[in-house]
C-alpha positions in Angstrom: 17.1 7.2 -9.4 14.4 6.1 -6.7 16.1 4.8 -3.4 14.8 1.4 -1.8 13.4 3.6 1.0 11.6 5.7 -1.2 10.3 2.5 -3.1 9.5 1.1 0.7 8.0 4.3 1.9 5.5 4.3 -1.4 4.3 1.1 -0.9 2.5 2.4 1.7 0.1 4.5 -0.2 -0.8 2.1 -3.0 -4.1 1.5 -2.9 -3.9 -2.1 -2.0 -2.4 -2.5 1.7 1.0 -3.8 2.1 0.9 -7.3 3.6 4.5 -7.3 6.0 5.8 -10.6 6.4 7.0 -10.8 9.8 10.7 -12.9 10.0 12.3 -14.4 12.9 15.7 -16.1 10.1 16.6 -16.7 7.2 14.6 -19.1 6.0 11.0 -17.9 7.0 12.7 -14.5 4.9 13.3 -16.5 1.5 9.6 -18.0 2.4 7.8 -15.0 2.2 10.0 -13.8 -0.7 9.4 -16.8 -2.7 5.8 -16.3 -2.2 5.8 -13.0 -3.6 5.6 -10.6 -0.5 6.8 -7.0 -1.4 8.5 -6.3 1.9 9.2 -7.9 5.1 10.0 -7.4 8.4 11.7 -8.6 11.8 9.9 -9.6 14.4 12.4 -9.0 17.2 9.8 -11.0 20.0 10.1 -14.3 17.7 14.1 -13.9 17.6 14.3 -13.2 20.9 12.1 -16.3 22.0 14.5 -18.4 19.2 17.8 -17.1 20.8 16.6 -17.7 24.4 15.3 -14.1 25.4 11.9 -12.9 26.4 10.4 -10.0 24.7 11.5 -6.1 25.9 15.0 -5.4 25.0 16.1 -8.9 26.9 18.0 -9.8 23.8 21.1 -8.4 23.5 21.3 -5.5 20.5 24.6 -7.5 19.1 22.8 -11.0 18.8 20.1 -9.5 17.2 21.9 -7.5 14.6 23.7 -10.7 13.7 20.4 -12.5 12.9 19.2 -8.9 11.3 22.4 -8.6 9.3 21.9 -12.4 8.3 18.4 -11.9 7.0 19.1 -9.1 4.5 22.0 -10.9 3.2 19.5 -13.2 2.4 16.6 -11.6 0.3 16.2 -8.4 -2.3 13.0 -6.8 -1.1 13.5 -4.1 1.5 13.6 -4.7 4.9 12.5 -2.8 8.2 13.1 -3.6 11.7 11.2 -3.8 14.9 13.8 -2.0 17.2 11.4 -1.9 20.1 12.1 1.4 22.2 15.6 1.8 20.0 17.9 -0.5 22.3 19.3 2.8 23.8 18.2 5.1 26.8 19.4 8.1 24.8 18.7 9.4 20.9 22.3 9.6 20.4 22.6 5.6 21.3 19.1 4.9 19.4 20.6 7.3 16.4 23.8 4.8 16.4 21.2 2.0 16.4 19.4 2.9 13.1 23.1 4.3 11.4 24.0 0.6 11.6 21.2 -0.6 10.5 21.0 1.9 7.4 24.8 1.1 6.8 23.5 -2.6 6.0 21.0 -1.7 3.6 17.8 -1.3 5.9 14.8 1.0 5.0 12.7 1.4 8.0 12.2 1.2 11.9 9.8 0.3 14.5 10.0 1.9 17.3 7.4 1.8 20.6 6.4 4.2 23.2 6.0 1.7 25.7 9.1 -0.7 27.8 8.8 -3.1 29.6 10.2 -3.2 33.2 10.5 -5.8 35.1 8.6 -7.9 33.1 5.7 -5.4 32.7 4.7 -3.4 29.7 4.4 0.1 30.6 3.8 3.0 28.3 5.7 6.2 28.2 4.8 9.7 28.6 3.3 11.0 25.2 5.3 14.8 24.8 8.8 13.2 26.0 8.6 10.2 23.7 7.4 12.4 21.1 10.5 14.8 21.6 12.8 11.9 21.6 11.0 11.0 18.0 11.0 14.5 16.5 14.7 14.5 17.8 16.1 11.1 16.5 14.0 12.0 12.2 15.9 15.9 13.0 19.3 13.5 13.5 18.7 11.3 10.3 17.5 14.0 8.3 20.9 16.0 9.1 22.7 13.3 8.2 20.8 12.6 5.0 19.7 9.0 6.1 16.2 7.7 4.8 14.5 6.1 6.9 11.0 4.8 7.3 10.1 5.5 10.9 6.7 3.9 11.8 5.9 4.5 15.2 4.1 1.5 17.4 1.7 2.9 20.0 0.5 0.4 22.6 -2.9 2.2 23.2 -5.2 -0.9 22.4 -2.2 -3.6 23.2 -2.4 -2.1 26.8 -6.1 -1.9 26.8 -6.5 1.9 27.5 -10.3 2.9 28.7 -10.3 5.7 26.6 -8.0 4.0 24.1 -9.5 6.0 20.8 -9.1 9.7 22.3 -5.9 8.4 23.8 -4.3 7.2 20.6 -5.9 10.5 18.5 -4.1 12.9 20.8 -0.5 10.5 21.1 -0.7 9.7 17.0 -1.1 13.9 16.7 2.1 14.4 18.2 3.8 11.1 16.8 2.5 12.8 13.6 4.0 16.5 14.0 7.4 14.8 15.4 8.1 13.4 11.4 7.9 10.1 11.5 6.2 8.5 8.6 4.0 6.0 9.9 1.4 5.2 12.7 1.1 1.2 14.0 -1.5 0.3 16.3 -1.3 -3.7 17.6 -4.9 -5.2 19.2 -6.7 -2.7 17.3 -9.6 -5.0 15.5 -12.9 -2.7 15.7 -13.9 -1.7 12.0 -15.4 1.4 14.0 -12.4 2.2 15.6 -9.9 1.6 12.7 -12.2 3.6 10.2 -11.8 6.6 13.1 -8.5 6.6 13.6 -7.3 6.1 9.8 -9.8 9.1 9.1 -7.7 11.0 11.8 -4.3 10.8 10.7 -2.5 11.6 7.6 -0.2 9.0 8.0 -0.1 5.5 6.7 -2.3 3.4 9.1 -0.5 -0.5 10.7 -2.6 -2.7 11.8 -1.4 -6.5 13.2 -2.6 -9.9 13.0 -5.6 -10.7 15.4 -8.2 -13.1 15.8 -11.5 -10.9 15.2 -8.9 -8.4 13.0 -11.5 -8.1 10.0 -10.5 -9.6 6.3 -8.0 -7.5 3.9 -10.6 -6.5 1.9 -12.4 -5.0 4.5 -9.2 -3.3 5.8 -8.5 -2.0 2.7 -11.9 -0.3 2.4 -11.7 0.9 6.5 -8.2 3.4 5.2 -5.2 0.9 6.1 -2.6 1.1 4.6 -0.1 -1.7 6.1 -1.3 -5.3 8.1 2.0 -6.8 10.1 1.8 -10.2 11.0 4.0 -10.1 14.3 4.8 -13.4 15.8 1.8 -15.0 15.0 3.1 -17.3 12.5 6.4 -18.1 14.3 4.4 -19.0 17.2 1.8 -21.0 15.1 4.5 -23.1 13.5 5.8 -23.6 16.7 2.7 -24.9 17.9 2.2 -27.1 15.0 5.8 -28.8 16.0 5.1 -29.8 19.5 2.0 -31.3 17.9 3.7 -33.7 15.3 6.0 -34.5 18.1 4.0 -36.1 20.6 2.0 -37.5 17.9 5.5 -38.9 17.0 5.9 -39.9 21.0 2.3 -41.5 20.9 2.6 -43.6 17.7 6.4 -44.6 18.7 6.8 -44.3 14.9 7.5 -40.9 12.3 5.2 -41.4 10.3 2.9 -37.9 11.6 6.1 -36.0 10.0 4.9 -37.5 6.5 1.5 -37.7 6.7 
């Protein structure tokens, strides 16, 4: 009998890309379900800006397991979560993370090699963070626990100057570590995408970007997986501040119905 991580993990080599739909509660969850999306996933920077937080590991791992635990609950297609670094400074603690995650009926992981100190993004050493991966998939595999591990690499979010032969060399190691997925945010160069996916055996992320190219052209550049990230959450939350002070202006609520 197929697993729902094994039917999550194979969704990344259909030949169509799976489209993520990026959550921040319950209701944007049921959304993308109702419109038919096959999988979804958290977006921990829009449920940390809804609970107070900013972005990084600010948010308390308890709060967001509630909203996490609350979501799933919720819908029937699998669901993977953006843990950031792993809310831990060790792979035991990160290890505990994803147990009680798995325990609740999630299928896969984010999980970045760069933190953010003091405010400020900073990305970590490529052979300790790939240890620490090879080292938490040895841990789950042990223990039998399927998992979906799609590793984030902030290459092109951080704006490298040799971003492609950066991320070739770190996604090699990512790669021979065992995780089972590569996801590179700000990449949006058909050159550069069609390179790297031509590099890796691994199922290629890309996210939501202004000059990101169409699906179909995704599809045919070797991706595998598009993430929308916070983009929507942040649209939406755009759109209300509009209606309001249309709301203020008019003295009236009629821009909520209109």
């Amino acid at each position: 009998m197929t697993t729902r991580f094994e039917e999550f993990k194979k969704l990344h080599y259909n030949e169509i890309p799976l489209l993520l739909g990026n959550v921040w509660n319950v209701q944007s969850a049921l959304q993308y379900e109702k419109l038919g999306f096959k999988a979804l996933g958290t977006s921990s920077a829009a449920i940390a800006s809804d609970l107070g937080y900013e972005d990084g590991e600010n948010m308390p791992f308890e709060d967001y397991f509630f909203m996490i635990r609350r979501i799933k609950s919720a819908v029937k297609i699998p669901l993977s979560i953006d843990l950031e670094a792993g809310y831990g400074d060790t792979v035991e603690e990160i290890v505990a993370n994803i147990l009680r995650l798995h325990e609740i009926g999630i299928v896969g992981i984010n999980i970045e090699d760069s933190v953010v100190i003091n405010s400020k993004r900073e990305i970590t050493e490529t052979e300790s963070f790939a240890a620490k991966l090879k080292s938490i998939a040895e841990n789950l595999k042990k223990k039998d626990i399927g998992m979906f591990i799609n590793v984030r690499s902030d290459v092109f979010l951080l704006d490298f100057p040799n971003k492609i032969e950066e991320s070739k060399y770190r996604l090699k190691q990512y790669e021979m570590a065992g995780v089972d997925g590569i996801f590179l945010p700000c990449i949006t160069n058909e050159n550069d995408i069609k390179e790297i996916a031509e590099t890796t055996k691994l199922p290629l992320n890309v996210m939501c970007m202004p000059n990101l190219p169409n699906f179909e052209k995704l599809t045919l550049l070797g991706v595998k997986r598009i993430s929308i990230g916070n983009f929507a959450n942040a649209f939406l939350n755009k759109q209300l501040e509009k209606v309001t002070l249309q709301l203020l202006e008019r003295n009236s609520f009629s821009p909520i119905f209109e």
